[in-house]
N, C-alpha and C positions, 0 to 999 in steps of 0.2 A: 741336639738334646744337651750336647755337653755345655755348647757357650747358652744357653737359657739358663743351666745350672752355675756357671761361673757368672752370669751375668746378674744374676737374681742377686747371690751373694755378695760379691763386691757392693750392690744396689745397699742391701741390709746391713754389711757392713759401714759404708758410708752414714746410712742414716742414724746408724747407732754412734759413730763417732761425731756426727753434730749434737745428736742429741746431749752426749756426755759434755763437748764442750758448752754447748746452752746453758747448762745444767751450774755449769763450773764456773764459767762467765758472772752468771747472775746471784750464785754465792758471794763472788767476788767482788761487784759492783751496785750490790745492795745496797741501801743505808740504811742503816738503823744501830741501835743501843750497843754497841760494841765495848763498851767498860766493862772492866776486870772486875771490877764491885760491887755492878748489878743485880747478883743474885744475892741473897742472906747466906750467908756464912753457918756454916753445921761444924758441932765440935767433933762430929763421929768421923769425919772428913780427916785422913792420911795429911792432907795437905793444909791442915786448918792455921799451924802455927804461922805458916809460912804464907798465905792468903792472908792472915789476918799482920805480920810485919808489911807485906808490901801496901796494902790497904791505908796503913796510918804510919809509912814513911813519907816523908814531906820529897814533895816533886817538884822538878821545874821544868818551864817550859822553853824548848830549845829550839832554833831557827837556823837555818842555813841562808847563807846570801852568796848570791853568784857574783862573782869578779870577775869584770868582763879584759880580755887581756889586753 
């Protein structure tokens, strides 16, 4: 009785710890609109001043290149 009880468990545990990584995975590997500016800007918003400087600071766009040795 006992290892049906430890056995089950471990089973349920298992399944819940794929399930979370699934879960986590596919958050991760999504694609879709991930921009910072995507949503409309609220002036009621704590963070409005500071949304709306990074919003209409000028960006550039930066590259790494591998050197091979």
């Amino acid at each position: 009785m006992k290892k049906k009880l430890l056995l089950s468990s471990a089973l349920i545990a298992g399944a819940g710890l794929f399930a979370a990584s699934e879960y986590f995975f596919k958050m991760a590997m999504t694609p879709f609109n991930k921009k910072a500016d995507s949503k409309e800007l609220s002036g009621k918003d704590p963070l409005y001043r500071d949304k709306v400087w990074f919003r209409d600071f000028s960006k550039k766009k930066w590259t790494l290149k591998l050197i091979a040795a």
